[in-house]
N, C-alpha and C positions, 0 to 999 in steps of 0.2 A: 839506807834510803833517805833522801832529803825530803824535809818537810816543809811545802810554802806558807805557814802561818811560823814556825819556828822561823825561818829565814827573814819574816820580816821584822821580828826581834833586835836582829843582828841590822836590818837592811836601815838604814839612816833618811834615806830617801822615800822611804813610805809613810806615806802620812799618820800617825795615828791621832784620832780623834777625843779619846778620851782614853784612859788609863787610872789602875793602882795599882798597888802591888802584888795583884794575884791574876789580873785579866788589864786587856787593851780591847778597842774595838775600832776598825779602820771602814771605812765607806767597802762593799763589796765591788770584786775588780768586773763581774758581771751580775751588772743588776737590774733584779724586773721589774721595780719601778725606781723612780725619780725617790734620793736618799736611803736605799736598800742599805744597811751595813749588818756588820757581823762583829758577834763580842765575842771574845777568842780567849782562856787561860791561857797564863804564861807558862804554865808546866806542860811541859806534851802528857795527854791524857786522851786516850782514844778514844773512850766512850763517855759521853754524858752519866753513866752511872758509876766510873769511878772518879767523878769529884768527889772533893772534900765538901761538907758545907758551905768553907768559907768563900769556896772557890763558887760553889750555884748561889750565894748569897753578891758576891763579885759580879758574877754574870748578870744578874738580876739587877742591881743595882747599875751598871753598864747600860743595859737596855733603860732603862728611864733616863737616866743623862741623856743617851743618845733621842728617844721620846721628845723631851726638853728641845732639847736642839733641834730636833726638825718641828718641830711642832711654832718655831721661833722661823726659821730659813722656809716656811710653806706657807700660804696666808690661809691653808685649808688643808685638813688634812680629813679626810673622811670613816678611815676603819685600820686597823693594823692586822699584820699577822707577824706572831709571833712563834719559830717553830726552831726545833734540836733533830735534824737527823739522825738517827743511831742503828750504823750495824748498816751492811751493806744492800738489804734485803729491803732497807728504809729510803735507798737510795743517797748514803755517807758516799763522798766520793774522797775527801778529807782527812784522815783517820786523826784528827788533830780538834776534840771537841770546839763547834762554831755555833754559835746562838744565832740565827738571824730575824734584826727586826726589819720589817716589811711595809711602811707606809703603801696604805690604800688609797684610791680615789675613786670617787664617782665616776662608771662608766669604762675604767683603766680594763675592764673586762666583760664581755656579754653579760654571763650570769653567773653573780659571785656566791650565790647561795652554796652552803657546802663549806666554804673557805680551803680549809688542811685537807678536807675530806678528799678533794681534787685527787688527790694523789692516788686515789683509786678511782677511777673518773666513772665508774657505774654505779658508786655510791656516794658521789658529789649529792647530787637531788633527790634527797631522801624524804623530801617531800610528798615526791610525786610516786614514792613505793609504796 
């Protein structure tokens, strides 16, 4: 089975934005907001818990360059999310571990209270429980 984070490895024409020698991170090809990307190891590794260190120390370090740079390319950037799908039940559609950083902005949502929590949408507003 073909993997599209492996393919863009190989793919010359995909931009990548930042890189070393254990991860890359390229702008996501559907993004929900304005500078949405994704830091990707270079090793096919399906789940986020079988990186190496150096590899979630790559990724990490990935996500702040990428930070850096939009934080550079936005004249405002208001709140981030930063989030690792893992395991199909988390909603991975990818089986190829993908970091995504998520520039936020005022407003980009009704009510952003909750952030990640969203993802179970009856305990987004844990506030109000």
């Amino acid at each position: 089975m073909s993997c599209p984070f492996c393919e863009i490895i190989e793919d010359e024409t995909r931009e990548i934005i930042w890189e070393d020698e254990h991860a890359f991170a390229i702008r996501d090809k559907y993004p929900i907001s304005p500078g949405h990307a994704l830091i990707i190891p270079r090793r096919h590794i399906g789940s986020f818990w079988e990186c190496t260190p150096v590899e979630w120390a790559s990724l990490f370090t990935g996500s702040q360059w990428v930070k850096d740079d939009l934080d550079i390319t936005f004249s405002r950037i208001d709140g981030w999310n930063i989030g690792v799908n893992v395991g199909e039940a988390a909603g991975q559609t990818v089986f190829h571990v993908h970091m995504h950083v998520v520039p936020r902005f005022i407003g980009d949502v009704e009510n952003p209270i909750g952030g990640v929590r969203h993802v179970v949408p009856d305990k987004a507003d844990y506030h109000s429980q």
